[in-house]
N, C-alpha and C positions, 0 to 999 in steps of 0.2 A: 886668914888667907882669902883674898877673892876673889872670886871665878869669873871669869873672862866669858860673856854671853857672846854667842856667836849672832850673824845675821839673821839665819831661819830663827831663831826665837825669836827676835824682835818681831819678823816679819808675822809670828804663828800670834803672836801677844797683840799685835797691830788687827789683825783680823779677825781677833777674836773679844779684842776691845768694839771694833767698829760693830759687829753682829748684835754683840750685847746692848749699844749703842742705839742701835734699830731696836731693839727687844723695847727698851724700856721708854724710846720715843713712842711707841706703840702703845705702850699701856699709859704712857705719861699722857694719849690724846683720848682713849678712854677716862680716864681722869677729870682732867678739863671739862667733858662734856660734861661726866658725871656732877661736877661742884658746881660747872654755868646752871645747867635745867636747875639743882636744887636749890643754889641762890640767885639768882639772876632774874628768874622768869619774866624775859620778857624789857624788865628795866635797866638796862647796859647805861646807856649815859647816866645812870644815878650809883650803879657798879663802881663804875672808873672813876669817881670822885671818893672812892673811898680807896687809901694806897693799901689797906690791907685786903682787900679784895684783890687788887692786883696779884698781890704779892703769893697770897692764894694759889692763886691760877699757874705761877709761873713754879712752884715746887714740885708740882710732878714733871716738870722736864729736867732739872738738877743734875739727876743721876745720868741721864743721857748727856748733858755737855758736860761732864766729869771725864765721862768714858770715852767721848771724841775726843777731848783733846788731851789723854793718853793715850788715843790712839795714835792720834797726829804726832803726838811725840816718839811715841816707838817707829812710827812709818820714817821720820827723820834721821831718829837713829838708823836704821835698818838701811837705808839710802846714803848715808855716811859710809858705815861697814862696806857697802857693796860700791862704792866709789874709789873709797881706799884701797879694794882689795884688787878693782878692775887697771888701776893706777900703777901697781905693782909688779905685772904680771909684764 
């Protein structure tokens, strides 16, 4: 049997995706710094010739564009719901 989510929980799940979303861009730029200073020092254009260094760099933001764009997707839902229900009324 399955349960019918209404709008406020998408809209509480959107919000709460997005927050999270911040949380972990936040630590995803301590990150970053952290692995530039410890590899990098100083040599960037010899960095960027190597794609795993790249690739590096770009893992601690992962979890942050996971969670946007479930958020983005719950925010869609949630603006369907309340379209549909404004429609009817």
């Amino acid at each position: 049997m399955s349960k019918q989510k209404s709008a406020q929980e998408y809209l509480i799940k959107a919000k709460l995706y997005r927050f999270m979303s911040l949380v972990f861009v936040t630590l995803g730029i301590f990150v970053f710094c952290a692995l530039y200073i410890q590899n990098v020092e100083g040599k960037l254009v010899e960095a960027l010739k190597n794609p795993m260094t790249i690739a590096i760099f770009l893992v601690p933001f992962f979890p942050a564009a996971v969670l946007s764009f479930l958020a983005d997707s719950a925010e869609k839902k949630y603006k369907k719901m309340t379209e549909g229900n404004s429609q009817k009324k």
